[in-house]
N, C-alpha and C positions, 0 to 999 in steps of 0.2 A: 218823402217829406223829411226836411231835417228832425233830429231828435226820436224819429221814431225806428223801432226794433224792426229790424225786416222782417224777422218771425211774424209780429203781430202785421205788419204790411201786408205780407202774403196770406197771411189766414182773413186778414178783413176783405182784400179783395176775392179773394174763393166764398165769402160767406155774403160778401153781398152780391156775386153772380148768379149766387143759389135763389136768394132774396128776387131776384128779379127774372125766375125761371117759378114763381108763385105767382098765382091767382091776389094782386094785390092791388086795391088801388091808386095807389102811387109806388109803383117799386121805388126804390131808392137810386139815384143818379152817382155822378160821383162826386160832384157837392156834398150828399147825403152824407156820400161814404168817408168824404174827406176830413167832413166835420165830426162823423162817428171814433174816426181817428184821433182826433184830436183829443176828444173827451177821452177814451183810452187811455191814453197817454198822458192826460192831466193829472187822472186815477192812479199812475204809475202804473198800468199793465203793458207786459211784455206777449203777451200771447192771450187768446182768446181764452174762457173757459163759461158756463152758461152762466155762473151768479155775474161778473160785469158785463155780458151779451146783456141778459135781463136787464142791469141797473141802466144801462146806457143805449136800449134799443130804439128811444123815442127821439134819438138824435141821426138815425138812420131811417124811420119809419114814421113818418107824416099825419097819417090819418090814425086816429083812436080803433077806429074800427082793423085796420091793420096788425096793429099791434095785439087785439083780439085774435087773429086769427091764426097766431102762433101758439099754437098748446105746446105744454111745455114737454110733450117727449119730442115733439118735433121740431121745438128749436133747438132741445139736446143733440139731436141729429143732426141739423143742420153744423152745429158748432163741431161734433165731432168729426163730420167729413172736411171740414175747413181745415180742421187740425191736422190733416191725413190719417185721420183711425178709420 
């Protein structure tokens, strides 16, 4: 996608193939992803880190209930393996 950092391209794609390797009602597509991107990058983020995962997860993640179903050390995780830590 023009305009976006590759960093954050490649950590959003690793974070949403995690996403969709859960137990979720609607994983996220790559519509989801596409659009999760963009908000990213609206915000001016360059790479991933859990406070704009958090602010911006409802544009990747559909159902309410979904969005529940990420506590927060394990969207911490998720984010840090996307990051490659």
């Amino acid at each position: 996608m023009p305009g976006v950092s590759e960093r954050l391209a490649e950590e959003a794609a690793r974070f949403a193939t995690q996403l969709r390797a859960l137990d979720l009602q609607k994983p996220p597509g790559i519509a989801e992803t596409i659009d999760w991107v963009e908000a990213l990058t609206a915000l001016g983020q360059q790479e991933l880190d859990v406070e704009n995962v958090q602010a911006t997860l409802g544009s990747v993640l559909k159902y309410h209930e979904d969005l529940l179903a990420l506590r927060d050390e394990e969207l911490a995780g998720l984010v840090a393996t996307a990051r490659g830590r």
